[in-house]
N, C-alpha and C positions, 0 to 999 in steps of 0.2 A: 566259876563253874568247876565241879569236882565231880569226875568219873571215876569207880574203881570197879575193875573188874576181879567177880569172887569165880573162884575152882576149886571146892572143897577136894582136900584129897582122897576122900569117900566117893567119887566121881572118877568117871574115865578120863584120862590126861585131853583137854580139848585140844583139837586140831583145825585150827580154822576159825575156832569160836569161842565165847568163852560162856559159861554156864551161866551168868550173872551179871548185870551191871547196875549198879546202884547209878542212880545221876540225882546230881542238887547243883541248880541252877533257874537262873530266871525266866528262862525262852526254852520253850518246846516246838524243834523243826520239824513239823511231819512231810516227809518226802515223798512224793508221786512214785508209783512206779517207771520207771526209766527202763526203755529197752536200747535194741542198736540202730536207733533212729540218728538219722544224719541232721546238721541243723536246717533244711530242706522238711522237715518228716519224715524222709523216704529210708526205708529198712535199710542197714548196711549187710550185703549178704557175704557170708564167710561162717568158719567153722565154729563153737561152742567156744572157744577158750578167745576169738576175737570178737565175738557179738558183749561175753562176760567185760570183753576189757572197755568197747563205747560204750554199753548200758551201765558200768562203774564211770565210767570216764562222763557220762550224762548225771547221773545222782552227785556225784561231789561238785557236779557244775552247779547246779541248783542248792547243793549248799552250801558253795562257795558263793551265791547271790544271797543268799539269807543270811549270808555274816559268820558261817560255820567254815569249821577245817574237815579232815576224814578224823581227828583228835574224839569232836565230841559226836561220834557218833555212838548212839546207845542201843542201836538195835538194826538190825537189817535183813530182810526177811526175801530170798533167794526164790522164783519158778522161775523151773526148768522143765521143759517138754519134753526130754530125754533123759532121770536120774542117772540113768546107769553111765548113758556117754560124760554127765556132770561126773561123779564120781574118778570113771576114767580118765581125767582129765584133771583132778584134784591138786597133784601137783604142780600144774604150769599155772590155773587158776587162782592159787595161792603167793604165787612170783608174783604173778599181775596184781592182786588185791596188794601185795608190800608194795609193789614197785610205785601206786599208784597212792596208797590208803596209807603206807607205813608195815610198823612191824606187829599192831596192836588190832584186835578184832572184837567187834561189840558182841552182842548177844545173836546169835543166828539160829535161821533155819532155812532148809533147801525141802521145797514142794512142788512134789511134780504136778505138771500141769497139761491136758489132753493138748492146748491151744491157747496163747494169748492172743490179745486183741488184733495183731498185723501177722498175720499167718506164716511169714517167712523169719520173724524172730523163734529164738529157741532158746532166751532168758531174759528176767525181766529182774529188774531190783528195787525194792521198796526200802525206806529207812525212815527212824526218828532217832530226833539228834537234839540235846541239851544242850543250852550255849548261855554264856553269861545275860 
């Protein structure tokens, strides 16, 4: 399995994300969205930057059961019920994604969202992940 992530430098220096990921591999992990559900189901309540780190901390759980690392992650795709507080928050978000994911970031996008499914979350994380 071979990821590389492209940042042409005709592009604004990515922060967080990277413009591109080519993946060639045999397994394609499509990832649920994962919020800050407790392994009970029940919402974990607290602020934007510790709901990001169990709904991360839930997505690499499930692809760490499908045989994946945060390595081959090819894309992951961010709502959030609040962009601006996401934003605001960009810095600590970004500790917690290395602290948890590493130093490397797939392909992203952050979409706000009026509501997800359990009303007291306020980010949810979806991903697809390339694996040998």
């Amino acid at each position: 399995m071979s990821l590389e992530r492209v940042n042409p430098a005709e592009l604004s220096p990515p922060t967080g994300f990277s413009h591109a990921v080519t993946a060639t591999g045999s397994r394609i992990v499509f990832l649920a969205g994962q919020t800050a559900l407790d392994p009970d189901g029940k919402p974990v309540r607290g602020t934007l930057p510790e709901q990001f780190e169990r709904a991360l901390t839930n997505l690499l759980a499930a692809l760490h059961a499908a045989g994946g690392t945060p390595a081959d992650l090819a894309r992951v795709t961010v709502y959030a019920t609040d962009v601006a507080d996401y934003r605001a928050n960009a810095s600590r978000l970004g500790r917690i994604w290395r602290q948890l994911a590493g130093r490397d970031y797939p392909a992203m996008a952050v979409i706000g969202a009026v509501r997800l499914w359990d009303e007291e979350c306020l980010v949810e994380l979806e991903g697809v992940a390339v694996l040998e």
